[in-house]
NUMAR-345267 format. One line per field, with one value per residue: residue number from 0; chain; y, z, x of N, C-alpha, C in turn. Coordinates in Angstrom, 1 decimal. Example, Ala and Ser with C-alpha at 12.3 -4.5 7.8 and 13.67 -1.06 7.14 Angstrom:
nr: c(0,1)
kette: c(A,A)
n_yy: c(-5.7,-2.2)
n_zz: c(7.8,7.1)
n_xx: c(13.2,12.8)
ca_yy: c(-4.5,-1.1)
ca_zz: c(7.8,7.1)
ca_xx: c(12.3,13.7)
c_yy: c(-3.3,0.0)
c_zz: c(7.8,7.9)
c_xx: c(13.2,12.9)
This chain:
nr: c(0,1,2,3,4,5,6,7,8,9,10,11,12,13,14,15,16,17,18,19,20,21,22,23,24,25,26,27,28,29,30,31,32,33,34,35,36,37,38,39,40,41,42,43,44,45,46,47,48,49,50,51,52,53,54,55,56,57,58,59,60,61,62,63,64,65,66,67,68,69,70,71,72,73,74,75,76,77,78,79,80,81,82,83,84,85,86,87,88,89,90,91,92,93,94,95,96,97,98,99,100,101,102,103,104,105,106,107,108,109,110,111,112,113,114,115,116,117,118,119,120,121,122,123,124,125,126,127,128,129,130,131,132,133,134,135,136,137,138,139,140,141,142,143,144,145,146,147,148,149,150,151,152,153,154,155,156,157,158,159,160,161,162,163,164,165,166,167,168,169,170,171,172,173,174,175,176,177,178,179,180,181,182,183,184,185,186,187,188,189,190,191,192,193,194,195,196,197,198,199,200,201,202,203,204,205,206,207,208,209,210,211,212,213,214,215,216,217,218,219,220,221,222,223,224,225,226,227,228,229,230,231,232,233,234,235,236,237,238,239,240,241,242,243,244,245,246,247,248,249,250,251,252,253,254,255,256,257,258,259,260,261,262,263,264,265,266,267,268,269,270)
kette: c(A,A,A,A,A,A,A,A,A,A,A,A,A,A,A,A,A,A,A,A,A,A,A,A,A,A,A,A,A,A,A,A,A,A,A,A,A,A,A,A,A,A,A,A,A,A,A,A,A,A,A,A,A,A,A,A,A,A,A,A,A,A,A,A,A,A,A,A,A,A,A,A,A,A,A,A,A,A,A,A,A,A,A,A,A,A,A,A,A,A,A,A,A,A,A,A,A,A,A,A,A,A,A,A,A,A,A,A,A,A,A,A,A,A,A,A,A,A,A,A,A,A,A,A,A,A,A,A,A,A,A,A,A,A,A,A,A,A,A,A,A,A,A,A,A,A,A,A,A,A,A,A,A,A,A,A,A,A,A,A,A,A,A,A,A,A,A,A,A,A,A,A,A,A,A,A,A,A,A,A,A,A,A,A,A,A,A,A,A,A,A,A,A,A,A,A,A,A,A,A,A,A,A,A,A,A,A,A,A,A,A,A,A,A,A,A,A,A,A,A,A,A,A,A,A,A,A,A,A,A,A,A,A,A,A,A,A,A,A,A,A,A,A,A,A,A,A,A,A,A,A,A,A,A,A,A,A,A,A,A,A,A,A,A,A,A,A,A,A,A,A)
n_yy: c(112.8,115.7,114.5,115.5,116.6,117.0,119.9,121.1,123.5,125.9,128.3,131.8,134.0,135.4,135.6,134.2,130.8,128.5,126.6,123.1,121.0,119.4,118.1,117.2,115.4,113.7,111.9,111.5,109.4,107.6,107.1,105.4,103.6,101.9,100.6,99.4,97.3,96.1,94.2,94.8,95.5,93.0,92.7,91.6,89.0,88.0,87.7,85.9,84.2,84.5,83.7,83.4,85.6,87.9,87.3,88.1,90.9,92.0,91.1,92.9,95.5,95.8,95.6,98.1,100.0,102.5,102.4,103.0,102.7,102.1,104.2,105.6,104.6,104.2,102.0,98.6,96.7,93.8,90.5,89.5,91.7,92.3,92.5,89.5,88.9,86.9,83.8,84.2,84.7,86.9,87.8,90.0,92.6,93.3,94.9,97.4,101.0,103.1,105.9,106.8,104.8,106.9,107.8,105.9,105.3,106.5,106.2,103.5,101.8,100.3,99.3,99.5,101.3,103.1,104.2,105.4,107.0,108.9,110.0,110.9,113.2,114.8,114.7,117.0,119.3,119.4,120.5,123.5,124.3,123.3,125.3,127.6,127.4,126.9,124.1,123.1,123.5,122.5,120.4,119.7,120.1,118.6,116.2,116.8,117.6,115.2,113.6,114.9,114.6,111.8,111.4,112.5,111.6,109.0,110.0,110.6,107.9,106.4,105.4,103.6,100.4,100.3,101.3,99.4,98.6,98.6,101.6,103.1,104.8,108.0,110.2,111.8,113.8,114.5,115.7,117.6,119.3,119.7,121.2,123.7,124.3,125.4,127.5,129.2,129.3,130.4,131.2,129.8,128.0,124.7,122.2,119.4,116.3,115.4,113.0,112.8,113.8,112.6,112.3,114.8,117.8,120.0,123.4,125.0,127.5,126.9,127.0,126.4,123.6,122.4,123.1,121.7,119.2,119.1,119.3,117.2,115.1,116.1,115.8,112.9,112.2,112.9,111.7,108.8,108.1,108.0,106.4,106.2,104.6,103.2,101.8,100.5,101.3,98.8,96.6,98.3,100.2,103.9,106.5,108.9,111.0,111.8,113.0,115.0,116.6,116.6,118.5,120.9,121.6,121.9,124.3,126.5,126.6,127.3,129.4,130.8,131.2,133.8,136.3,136.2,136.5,138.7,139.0,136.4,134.2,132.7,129.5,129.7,127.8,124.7,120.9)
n_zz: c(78.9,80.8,82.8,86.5,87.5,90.1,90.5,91.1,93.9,95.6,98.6,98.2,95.9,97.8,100.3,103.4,104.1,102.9,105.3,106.3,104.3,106.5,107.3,104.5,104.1,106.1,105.3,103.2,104.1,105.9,104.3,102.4,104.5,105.3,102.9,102.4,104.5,104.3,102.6,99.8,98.8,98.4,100.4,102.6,104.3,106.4,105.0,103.3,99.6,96.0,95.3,98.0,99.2,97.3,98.3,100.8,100.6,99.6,101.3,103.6,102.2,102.9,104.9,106.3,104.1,102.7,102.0,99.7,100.6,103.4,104.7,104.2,105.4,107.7,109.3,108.9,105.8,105.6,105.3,103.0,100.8,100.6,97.9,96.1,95.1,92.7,93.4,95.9,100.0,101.2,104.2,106.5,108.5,111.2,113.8,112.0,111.6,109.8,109.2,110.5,108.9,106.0,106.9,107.1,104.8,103.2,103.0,102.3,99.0,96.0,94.4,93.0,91.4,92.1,94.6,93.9,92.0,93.4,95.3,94.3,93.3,95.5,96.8,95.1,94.8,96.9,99.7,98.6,99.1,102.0,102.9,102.9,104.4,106.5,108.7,110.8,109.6,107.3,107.8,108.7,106.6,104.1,105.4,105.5,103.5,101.7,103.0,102.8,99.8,99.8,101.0,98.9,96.7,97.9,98.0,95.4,94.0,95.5,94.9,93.1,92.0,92.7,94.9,97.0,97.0,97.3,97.9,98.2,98.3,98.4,96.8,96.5,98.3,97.7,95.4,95.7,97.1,95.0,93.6,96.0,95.4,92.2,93.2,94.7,93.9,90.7,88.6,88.9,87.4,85.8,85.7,83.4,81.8,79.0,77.2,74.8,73.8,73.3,75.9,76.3,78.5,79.6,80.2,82.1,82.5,86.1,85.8,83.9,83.1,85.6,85.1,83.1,83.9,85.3,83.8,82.1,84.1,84.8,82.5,82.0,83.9,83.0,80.3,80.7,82.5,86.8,87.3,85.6,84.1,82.2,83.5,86.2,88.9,89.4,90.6,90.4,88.7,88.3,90.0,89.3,90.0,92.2,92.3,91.1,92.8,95.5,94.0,93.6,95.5,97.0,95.8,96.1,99.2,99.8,98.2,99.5,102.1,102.1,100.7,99.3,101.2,100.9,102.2,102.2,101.0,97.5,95.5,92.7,90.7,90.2,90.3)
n_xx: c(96.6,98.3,101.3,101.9,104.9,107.4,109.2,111.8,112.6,113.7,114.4,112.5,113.5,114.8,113.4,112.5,112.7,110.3,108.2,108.5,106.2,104.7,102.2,101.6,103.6,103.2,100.8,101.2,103.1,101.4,99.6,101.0,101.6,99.7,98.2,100.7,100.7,98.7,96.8,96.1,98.8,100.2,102.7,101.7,102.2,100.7,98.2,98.1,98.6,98.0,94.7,93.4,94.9,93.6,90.9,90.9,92.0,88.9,87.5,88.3,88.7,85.7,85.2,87.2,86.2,84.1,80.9,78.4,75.3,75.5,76.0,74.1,72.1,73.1,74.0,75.9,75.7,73.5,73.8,73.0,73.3,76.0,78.1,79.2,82.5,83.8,84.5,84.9,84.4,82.4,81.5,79.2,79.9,79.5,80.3,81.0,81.6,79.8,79.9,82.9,83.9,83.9,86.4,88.2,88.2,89.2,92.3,92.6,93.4,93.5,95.1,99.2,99.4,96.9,97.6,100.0,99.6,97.7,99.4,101.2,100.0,99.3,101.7,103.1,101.0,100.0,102.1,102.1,99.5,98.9,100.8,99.3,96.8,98.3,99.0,97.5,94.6,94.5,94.8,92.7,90.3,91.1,90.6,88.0,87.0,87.0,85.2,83.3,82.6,82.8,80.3,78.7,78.5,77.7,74.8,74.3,74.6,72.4,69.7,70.7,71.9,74.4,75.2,75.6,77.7,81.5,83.2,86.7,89.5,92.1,90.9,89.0,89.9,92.2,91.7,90.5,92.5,93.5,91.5,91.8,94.5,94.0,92.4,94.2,96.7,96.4,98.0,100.6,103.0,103.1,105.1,104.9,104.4,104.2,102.4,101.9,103.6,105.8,106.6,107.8,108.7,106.8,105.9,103.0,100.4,98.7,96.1,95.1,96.2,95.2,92.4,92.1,92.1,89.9,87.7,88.0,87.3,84.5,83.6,83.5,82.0,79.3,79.5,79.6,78.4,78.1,80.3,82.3,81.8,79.9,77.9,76.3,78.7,81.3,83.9,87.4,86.3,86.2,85.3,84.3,82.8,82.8,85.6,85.1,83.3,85.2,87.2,85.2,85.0,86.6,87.7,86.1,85.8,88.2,88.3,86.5,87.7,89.1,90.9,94.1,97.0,99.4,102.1,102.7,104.8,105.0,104.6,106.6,106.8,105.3,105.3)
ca_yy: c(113.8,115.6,113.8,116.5,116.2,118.3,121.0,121.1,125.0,126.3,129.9,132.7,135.9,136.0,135.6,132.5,129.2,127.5,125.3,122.1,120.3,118.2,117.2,116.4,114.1,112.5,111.8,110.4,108.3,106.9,105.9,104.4,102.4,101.5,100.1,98.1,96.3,95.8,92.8,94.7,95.4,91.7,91.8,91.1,87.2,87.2,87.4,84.6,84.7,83.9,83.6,83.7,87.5,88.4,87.2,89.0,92.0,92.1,91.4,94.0,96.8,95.7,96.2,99.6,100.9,103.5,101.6,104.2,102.7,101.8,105.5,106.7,104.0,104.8,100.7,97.5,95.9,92.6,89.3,89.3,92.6,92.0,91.6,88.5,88.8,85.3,82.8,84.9,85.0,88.0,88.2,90.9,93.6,93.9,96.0,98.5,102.3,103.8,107.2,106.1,104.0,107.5,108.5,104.9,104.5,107.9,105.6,102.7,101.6,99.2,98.6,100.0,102.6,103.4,104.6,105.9,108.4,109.9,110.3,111.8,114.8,115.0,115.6,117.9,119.8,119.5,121.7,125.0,124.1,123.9,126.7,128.7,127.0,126.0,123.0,122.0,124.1,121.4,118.4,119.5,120.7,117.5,114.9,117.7,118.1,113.4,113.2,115.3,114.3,110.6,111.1,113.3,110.0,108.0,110.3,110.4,106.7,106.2,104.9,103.0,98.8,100.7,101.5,98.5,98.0,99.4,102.7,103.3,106.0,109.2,111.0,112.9,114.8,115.0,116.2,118.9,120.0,120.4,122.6,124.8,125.2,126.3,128.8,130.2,129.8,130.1,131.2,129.3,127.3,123.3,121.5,118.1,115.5,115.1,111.7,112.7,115.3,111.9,112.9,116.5,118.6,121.5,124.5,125.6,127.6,126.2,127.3,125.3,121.9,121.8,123.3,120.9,117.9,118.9,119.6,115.5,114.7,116.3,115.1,111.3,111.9,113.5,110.8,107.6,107.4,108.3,105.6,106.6,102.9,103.4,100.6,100.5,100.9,97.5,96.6,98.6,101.4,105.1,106.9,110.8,111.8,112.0,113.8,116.6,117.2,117.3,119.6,122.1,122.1,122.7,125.6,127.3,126.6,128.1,130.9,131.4,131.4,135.0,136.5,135.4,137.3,139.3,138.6,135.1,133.4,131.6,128.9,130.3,126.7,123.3,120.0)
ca_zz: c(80.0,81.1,84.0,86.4,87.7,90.8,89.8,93.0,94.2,97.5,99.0,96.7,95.8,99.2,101.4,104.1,102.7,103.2,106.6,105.7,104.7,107.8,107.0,103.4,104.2,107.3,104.9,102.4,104.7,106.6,103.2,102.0,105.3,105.4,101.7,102.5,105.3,103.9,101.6,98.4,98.3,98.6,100.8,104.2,105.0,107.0,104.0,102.1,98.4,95.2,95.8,99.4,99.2,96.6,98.9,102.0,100.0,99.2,103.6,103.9,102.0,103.0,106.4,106.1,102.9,102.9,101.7,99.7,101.4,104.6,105.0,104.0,106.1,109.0,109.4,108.0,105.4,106.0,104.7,101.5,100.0,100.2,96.9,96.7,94.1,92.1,94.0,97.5,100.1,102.1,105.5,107.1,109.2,112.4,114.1,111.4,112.1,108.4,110.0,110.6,107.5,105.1,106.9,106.7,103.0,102.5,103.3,101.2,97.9,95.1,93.9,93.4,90.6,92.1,95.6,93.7,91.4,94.3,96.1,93.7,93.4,96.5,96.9,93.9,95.2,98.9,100.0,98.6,99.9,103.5,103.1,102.6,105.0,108.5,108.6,111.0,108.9,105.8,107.7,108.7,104.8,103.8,106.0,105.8,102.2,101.6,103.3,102.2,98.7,99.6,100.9,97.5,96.0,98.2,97.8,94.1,94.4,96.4,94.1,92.2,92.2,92.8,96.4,97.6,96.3,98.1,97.6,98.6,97.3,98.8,95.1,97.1,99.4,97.0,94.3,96.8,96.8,93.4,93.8,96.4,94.8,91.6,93.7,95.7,92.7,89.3,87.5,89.2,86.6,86.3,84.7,82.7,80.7,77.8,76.5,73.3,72.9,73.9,77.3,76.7,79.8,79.1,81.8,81.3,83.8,86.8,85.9,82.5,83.5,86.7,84.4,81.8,84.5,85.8,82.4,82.1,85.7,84.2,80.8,82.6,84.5,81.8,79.2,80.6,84.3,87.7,87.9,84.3,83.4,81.7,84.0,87.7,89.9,89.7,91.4,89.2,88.1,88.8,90.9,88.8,90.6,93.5,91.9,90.7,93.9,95.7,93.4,93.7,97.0,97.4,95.4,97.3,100.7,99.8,98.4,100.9,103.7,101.9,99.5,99.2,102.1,100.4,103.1,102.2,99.5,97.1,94.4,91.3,90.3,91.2,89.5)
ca_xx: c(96.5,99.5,101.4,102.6,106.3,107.9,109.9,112.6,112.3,114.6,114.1,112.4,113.9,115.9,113.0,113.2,112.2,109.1,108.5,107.7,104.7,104.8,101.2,101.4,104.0,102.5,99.4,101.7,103.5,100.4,98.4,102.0,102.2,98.3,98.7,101.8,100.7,97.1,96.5,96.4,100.2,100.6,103.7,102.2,102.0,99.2,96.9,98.1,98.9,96.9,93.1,93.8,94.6,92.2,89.4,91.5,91.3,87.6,87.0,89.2,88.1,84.4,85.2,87.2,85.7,82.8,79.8,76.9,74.2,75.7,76.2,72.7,71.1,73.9,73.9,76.3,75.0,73.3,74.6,72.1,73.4,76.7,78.4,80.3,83.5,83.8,85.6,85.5,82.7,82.2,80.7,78.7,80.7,78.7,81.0,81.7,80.6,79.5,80.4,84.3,84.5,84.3,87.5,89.2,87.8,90.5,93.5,92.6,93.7,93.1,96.6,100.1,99.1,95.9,98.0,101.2,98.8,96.8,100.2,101.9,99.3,99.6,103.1,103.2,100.1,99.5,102.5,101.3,98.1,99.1,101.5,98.4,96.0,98.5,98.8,95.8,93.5,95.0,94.5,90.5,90.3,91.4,89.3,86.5,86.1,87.2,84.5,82.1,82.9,82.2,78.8,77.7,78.7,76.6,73.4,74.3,73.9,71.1,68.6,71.8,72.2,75.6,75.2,76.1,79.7,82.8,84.2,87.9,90.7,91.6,90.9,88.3,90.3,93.4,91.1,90.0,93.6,94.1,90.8,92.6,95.6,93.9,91.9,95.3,97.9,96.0,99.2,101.7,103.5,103.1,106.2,104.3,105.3,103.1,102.6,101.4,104.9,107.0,107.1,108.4,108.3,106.3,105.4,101.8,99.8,98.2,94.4,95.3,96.3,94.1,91.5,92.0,91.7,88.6,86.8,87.8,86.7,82.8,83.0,83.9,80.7,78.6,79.1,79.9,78.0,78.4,81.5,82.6,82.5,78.5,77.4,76.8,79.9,81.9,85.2,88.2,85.6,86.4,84.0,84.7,81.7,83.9,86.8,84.3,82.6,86.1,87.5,84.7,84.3,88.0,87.9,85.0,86.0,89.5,87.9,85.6,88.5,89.9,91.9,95.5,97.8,100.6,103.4,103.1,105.5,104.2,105.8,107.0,106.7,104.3,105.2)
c_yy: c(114.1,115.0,114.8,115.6,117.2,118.8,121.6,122.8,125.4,127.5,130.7,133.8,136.2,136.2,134.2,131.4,129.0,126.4,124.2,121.6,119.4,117.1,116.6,115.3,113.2,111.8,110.7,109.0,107.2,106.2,104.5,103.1,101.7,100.6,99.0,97.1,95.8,94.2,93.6,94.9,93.9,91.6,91.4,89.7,86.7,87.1,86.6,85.3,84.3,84.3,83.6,85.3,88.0,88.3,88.2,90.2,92.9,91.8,92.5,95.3,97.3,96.2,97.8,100.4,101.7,102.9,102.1,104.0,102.3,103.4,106.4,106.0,103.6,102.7,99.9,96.8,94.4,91.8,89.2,90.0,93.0,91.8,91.1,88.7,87.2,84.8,83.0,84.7,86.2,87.9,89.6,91.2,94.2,95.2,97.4,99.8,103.4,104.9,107.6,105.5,105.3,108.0,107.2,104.5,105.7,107.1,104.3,102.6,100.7,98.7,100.0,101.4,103.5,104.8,105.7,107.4,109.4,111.0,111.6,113.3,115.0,116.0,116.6,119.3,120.4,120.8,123.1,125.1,124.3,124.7,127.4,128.4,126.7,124.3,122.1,122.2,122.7,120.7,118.5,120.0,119.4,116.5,115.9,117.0,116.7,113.1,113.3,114.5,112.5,110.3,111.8,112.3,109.2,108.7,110.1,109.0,106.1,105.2,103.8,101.3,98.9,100.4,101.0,97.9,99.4,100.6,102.9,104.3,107.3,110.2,112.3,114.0,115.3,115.5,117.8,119.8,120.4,121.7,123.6,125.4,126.1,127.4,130.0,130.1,129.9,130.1,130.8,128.3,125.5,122.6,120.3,117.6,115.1,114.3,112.0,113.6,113.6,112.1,113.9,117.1,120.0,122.2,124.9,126.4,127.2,126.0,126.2,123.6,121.6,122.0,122.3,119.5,118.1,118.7,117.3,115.0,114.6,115.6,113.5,111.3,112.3,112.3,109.5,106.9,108.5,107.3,105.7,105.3,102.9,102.5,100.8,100.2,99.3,97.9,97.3,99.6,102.8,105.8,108.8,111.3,112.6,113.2,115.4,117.2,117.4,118.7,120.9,122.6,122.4,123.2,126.3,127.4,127.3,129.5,131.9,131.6,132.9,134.9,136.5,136.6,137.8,138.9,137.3,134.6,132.4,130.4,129.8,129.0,125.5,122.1,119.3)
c_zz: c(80.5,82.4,84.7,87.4,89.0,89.8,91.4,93.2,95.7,97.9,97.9,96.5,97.1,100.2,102.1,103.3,103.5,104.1,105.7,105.5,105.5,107.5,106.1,103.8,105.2,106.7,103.9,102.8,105.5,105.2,102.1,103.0,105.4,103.9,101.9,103.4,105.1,102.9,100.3,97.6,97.8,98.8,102.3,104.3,105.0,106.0,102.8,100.4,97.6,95.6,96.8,99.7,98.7,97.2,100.1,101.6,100.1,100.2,104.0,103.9,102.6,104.3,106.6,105.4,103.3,101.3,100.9,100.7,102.7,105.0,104.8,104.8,107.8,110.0,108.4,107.0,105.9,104.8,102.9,100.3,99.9,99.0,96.9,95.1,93.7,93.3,95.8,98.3,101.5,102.8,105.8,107.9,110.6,113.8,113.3,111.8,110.4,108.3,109.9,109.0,106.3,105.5,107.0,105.4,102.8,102.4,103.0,100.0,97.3,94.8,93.4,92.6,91.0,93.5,94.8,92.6,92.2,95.1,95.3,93.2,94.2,97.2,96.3,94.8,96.4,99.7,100.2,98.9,101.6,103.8,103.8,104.2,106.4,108.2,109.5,109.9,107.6,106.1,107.8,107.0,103.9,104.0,105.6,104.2,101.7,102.0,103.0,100.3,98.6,100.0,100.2,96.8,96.5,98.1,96.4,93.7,95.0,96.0,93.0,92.7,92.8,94.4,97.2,97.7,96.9,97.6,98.5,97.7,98.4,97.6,95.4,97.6,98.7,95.5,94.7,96.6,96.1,93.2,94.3,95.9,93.2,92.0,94.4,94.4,91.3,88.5,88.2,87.6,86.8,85.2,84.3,81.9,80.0,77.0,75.0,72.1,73.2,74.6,77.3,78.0,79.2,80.5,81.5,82.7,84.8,86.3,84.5,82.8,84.6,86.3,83.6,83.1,85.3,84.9,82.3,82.7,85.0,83.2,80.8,83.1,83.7,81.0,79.2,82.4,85.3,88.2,87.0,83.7,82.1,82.1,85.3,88.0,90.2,90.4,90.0,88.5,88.7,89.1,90.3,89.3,92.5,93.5,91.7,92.0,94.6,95.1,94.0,95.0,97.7,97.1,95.9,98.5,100.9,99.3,99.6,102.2,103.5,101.2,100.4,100.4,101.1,101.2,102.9,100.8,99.0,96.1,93.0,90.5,90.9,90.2,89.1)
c_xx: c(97.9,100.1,102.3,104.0,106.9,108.6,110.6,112.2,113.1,113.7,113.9,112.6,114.2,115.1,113.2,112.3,110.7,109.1,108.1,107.3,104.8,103.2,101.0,102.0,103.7,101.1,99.9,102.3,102.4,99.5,99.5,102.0,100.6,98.0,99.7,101.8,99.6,97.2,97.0,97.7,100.6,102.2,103.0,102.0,100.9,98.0,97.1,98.8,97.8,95.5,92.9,93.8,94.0,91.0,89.1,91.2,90.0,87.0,87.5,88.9,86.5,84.0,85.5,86.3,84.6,81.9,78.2,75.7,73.9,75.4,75.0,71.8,71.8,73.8,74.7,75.1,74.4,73.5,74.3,73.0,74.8,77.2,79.3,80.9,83.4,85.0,85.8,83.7,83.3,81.3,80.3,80.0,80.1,79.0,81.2,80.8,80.8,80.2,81.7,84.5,84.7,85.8,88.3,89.5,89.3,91.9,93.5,92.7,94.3,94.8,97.6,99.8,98.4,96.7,99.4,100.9,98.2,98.0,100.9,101.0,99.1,100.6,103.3,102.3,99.9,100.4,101.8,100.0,98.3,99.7,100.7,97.7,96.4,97.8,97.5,95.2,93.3,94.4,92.9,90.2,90.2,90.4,88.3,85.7,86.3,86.1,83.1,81.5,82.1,80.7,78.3,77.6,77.7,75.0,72.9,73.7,72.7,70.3,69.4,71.7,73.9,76.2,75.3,77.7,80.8,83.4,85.9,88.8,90.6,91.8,90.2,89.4,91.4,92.5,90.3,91.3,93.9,93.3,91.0,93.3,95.4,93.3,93.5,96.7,97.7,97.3,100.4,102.0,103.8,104.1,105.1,104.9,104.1,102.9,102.7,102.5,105.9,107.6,107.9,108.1,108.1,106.0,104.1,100.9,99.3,96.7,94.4,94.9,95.2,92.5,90.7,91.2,90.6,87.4,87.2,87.1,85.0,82.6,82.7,82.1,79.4,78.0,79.1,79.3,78.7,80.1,82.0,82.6,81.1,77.9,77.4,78.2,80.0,83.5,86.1,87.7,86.2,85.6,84.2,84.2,82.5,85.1,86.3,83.7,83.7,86.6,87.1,84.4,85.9,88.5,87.3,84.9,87.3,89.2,87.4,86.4,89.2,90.3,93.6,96.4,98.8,101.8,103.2,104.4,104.6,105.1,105.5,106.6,105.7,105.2,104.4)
């Protein structure tokens, strides 16, 4: 899959520059710093090291995370239904609010790749997204459509052995993005590095590459499950179902807000 790359860009054709994303990066910076003080970075202290943090972890996400069947039965799970990781035990959450947990699950994440992939299409992405949108408009766009995305997941689930096991990522909301920006830049141009050229940087259209990665996203859900693994959702599985329902719902909600202004600038380029 290609892996996309900025592509720096200043002022275009002598009109003023582009304000700037204040919200992407306040989204990046809050799921960086929410990550790094959390357990699964493993630098903060308070959650120990070893088997100690791995158990911290797995209380952690259980608490924040967004839960399928918490969310369809608008109630914590009880002690039973719980699943307990090897070696760890997990307590009930009696406080938690189902409701709240889809928008804390957005700012959780598994480990360093898991946070430093989402971000980076983010960064890449998100800009020309709020250009378009004003930056409130982004951030309700964002939470709107993360959220919606995670409870299509949990209806999808419903009836699943699944529905009990933690979801976290914000793939939703940043998979939404990607869906805007191919609705408001189809032919913008996306620099890539292409494993399979020995990381050549190629330029290929936007509707291509974002094209291409959504045709994956289905094919993932198509042929190998709802968590692409071909087995109920386990810890470490990918929830594609998520990815696809973002997407499309953040291509249709960007359509549906109008066609593209002319007095705006757009990029010539994305990375």
């Amino acid at each position: 899959m290609a892996i996309p790359v900025l592509d720096h860009t200043g002022a275009r054709d002598g009109r003023a520059a582009v304000p700037a994303p204040v919200v992407t990066y306040a989204l990046i910076a809050l799921n960086t710093l929410v990550f790094l003080l959390g357990p699964a970075a493993g630098l903060n202290p308070v959650y120990g090291t070893g088997q100690a943090r791995v158990c911290a972890e797995q209380r952690f996400e259980q608490r924040w995370g967004a839960v399928p069947a918490e969310l369809l039965e608008h109630r914590p799970l009880a002690a039973g239904r719980i699943v307990q990781p090897p070696g760890c035990e997990v307590g009930p959450t009696p406080g938690k609010s189902p409701a709240l947990s889809v928008l804390s699950s957005l700012f959780l994440h598994a480990g360093w790749l898991h946070l430093l992939g989402n971000m980076l299409f983010l960064y890449v992405f998100g800009a020309g997204v709020e250009e378009r949108l004003g930056r409130v408009r982004f951030l309700v766009f964002y939470l709107a459509v993360g959220t919606l995305a995670t409870y299509g997941y949990a209806l999808a689930q419903a009836h699943s052995v699944g529905s009990d096991r933690v979801l976290i990522g914000a793939s939703g909301a940043i998979a939404a993005v990607l869906g805007g920006y191919l609705q408001l830049y189809p032919k913008a141009r996306v620099t890539t590095l292409v494993p399979l050229l020995l990381f050549l940087p190629l330029r290929f259209p936007a509707w291509l590459v974002l094209g291409l990665w959504f045709a994956l996203q289905w094919w993932s859900v198509r042929s190998t499950g709802l968590d692409g693994s071909g087995q109920p959702p386990g810890p470490g599985s990918v929830a594609y179902l998520v990815h696809v329902i973002g997407f499309s719902a953040g291509f249709l909600l960007t359509w549906a807000a109008g066609p593209r202004s002319p007095g705006r600038p757009r990029p010539h380029r994305a990375g």
